[in-house]
C-alpha positions as protocol buffer text, in pm:
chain_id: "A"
residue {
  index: 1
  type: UNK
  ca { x: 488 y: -2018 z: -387 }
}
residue {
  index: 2
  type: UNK
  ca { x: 758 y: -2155 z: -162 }
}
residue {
  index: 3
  type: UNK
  ca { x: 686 y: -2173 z: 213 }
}
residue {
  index: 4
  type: UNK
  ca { x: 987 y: -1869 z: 263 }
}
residue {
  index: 5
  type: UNK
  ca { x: 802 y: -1632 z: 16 }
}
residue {
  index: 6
  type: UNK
  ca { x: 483 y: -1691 z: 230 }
}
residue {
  index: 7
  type: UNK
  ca { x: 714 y: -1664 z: 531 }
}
residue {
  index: 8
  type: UNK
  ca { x: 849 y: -1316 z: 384 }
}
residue {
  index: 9
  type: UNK
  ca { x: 517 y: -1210 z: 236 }
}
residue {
  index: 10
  type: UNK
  ca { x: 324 y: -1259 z: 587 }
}
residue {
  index: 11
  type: UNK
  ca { x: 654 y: -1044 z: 802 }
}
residue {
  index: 12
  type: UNK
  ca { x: 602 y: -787 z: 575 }
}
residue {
  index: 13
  type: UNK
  ca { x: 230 y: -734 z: 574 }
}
residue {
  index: 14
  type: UNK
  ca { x: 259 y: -773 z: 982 }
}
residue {
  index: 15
  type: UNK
  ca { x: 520 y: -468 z: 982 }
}
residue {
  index: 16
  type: UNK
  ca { x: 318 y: -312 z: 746 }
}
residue {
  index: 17
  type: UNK
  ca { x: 6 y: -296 z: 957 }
}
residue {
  index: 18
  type: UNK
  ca { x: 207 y: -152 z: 1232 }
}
residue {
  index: 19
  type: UNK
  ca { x: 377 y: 148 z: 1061 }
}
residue {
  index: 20
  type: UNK
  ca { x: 215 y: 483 z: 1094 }
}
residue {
  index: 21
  type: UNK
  ca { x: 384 y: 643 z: 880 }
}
residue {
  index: 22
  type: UNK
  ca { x: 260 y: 683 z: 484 }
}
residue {
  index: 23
  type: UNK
  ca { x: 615 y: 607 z: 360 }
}
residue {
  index: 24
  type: UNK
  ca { x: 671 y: 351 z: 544 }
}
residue {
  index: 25
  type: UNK
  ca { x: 381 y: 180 z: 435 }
}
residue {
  index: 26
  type: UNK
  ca { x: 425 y: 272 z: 82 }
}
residue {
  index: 27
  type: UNK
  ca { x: 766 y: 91 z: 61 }
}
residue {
  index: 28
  type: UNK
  ca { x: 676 y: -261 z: 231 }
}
residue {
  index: 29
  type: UNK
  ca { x: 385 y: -248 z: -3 }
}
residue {
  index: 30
  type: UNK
  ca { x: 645 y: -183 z: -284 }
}
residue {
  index: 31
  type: UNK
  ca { x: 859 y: -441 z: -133 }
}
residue {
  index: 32
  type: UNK
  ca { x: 533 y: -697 z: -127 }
}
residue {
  index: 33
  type: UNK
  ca { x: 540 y: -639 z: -495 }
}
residue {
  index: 34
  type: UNK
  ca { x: 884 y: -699 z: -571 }
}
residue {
  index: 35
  type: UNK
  ca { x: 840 y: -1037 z: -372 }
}
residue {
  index: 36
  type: UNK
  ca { x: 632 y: -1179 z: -583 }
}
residue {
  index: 37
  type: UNK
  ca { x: 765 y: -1051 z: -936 }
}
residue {
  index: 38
  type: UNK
  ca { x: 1093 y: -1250 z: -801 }
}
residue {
  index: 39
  type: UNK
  ca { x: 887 y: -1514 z: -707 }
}
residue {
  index: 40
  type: UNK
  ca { x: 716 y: -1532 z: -1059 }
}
residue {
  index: 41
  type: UNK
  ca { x: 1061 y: -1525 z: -1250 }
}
residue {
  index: 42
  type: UNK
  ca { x: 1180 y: -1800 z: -1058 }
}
residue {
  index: 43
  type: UNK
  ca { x: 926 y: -1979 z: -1122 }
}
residue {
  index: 44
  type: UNK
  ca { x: 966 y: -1879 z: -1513 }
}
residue {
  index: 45
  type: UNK
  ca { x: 1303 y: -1931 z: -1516 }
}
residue {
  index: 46
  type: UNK
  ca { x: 1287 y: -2297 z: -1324 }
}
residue {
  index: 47
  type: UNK
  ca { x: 1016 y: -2398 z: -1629 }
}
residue {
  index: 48
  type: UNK
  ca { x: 1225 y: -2285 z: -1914 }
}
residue {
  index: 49
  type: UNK
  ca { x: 1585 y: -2479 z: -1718 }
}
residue {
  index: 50
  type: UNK
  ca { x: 1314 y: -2813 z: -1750 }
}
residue {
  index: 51
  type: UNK
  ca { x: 1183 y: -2742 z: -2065 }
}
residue {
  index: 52
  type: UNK
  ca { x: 1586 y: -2664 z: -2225 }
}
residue {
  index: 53
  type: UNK
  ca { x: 1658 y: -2974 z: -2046 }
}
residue {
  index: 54
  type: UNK
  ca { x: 1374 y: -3174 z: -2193 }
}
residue {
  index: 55
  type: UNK
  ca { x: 1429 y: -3104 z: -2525 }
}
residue {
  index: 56
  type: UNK
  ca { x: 1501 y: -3404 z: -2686 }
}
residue {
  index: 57
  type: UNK
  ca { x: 1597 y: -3203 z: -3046 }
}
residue {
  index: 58
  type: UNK
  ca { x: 1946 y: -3062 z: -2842 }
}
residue {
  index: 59
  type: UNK
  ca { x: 2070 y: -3366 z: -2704 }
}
């Protein structure tokens, strides 16, 4: 994980500790979890881009 996913991860679990409200809370968790599925598929995606690239059968 990037050092601006951990950035975004930490701002998010710092507002969500704050919040009162049930809803509130229930959407930065939601939006904790969305964070790291898009971190994941990067991830993913960067792998397969090297691996394509790699592939010494397509050049």
């Amino acid at each position: 994980m990037d050092e601006q996913s951990e950035w975004l991860l930490s701002q998010v679990d710092q507002l969500k500790d704050k919040q009162p409200e049930y809803e509130k809370r229930a959407f930065l968790t939601a939006l904790k979890k969305v964070v790291i599925e898009q971190v994941i598929r990067t991830d993913q995606i960067q792998h397969e881009l090297d691996g394509r690239l790699w592939n010494h059968d397509k050049w």
